[in-house]
C-alpha positions as CSV (number, residue, x, y, z in Angstrom):
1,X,21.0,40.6,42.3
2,X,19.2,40.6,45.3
3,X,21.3,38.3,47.1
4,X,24.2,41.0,46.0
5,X,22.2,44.2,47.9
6,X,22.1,45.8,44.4
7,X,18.2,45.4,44.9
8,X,16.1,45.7,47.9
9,X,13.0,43.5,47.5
10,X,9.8,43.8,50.3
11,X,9.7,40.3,50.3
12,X,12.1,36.7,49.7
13,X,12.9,36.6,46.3
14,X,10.6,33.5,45.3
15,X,7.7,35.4,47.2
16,X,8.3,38.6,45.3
17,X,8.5,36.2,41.7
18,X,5.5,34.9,42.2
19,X,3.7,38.2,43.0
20,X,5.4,39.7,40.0
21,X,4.3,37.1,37.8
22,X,0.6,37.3,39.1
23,X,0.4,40.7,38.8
24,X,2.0,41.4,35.1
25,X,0.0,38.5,33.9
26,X,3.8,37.1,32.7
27,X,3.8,33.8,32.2
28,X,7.0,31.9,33.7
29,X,8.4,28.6,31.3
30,X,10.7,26.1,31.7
31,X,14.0,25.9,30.9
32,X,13.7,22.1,29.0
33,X,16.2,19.9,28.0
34,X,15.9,20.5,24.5
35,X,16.7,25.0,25.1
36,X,19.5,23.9,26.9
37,X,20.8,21.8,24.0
38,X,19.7,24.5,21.3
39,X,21.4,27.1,23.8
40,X,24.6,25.8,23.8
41,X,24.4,24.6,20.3
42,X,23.6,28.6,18.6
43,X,27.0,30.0,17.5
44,X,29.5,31.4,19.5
45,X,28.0,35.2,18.9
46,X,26.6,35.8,22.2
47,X,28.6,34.6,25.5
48,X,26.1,35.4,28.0
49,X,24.7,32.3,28.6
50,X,21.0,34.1,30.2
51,X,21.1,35.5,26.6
52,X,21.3,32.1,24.9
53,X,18.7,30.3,26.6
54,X,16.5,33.4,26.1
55,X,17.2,33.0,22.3
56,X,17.2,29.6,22.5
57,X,13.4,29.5,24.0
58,X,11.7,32.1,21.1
59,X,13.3,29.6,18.5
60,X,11.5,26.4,20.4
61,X,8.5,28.6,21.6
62,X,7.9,30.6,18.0
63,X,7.7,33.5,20.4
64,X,8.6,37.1,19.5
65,X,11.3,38.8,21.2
66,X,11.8,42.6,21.7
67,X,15.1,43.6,20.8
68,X,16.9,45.0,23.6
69,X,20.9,43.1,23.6
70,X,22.0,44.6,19.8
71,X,23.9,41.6,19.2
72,X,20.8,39.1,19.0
73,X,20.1,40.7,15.5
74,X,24.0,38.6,14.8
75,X,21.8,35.1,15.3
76,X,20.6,34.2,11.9
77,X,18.3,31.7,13.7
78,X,16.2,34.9,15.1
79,X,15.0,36.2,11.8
80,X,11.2,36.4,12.0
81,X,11.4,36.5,16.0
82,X,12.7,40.1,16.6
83,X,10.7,43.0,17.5
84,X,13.0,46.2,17.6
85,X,11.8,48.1,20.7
C-alpha cells in the first residue's frame, strides 16, 4: 500500500519490515512450496489469495489464528486453529 500513497512509512518499506519485525518480536516465515500447493488446493471459499496462504500456513505450521476475515470459520480445515478475537 505504500507504493499506492495510502501509507506514509519514515523509512523504505523493507527498512521499516525489518524494524517492525524486531520491535514486535513477530517472527516473519516463508512462504514454501508445499503453502503454496495447500493454498491453492483449500476450496474455493475464500478468493483472496493473501487469505489462502495465511490459512494455508496455520494448517502446515499447527499455528493458531485470530479470527478476523468471517469467512475463514467456512474452511473446515481450520477447526482447532481459530481464535475468535
Amino acid at each position: 500500500m505504500a507504493n499506492r500513497n495510502r501509507i506514509i512509512l519514515s523509512l523504505p518499506i523493507d527498512e521499516w519490515l525489518q524494524v517492525a519485525l524486531d520491535e514486535s518480536g513477530v517472527k516473519s516465515l516463508p512462504l514454501t512450496a508445499k503453502i503454496a500447493t495447500m493454498a491453492a488446493s483449500l476450496p474455493d471459499i475464500h478468493r483472496d489469495p493473501v487469505d489462502r496462504f495465511i490459512i494455508a500456513s496455520a494448517i502446515e505450521l499447527g499455528a493458531t489464528l485470530l479470527m478476523l476475515d468471517s469467512v475463514f470459520k467456512h474452511y473446515p480445515e481450520l477447526i482447532g486453529f481459530l481464535h475468535h478475537a
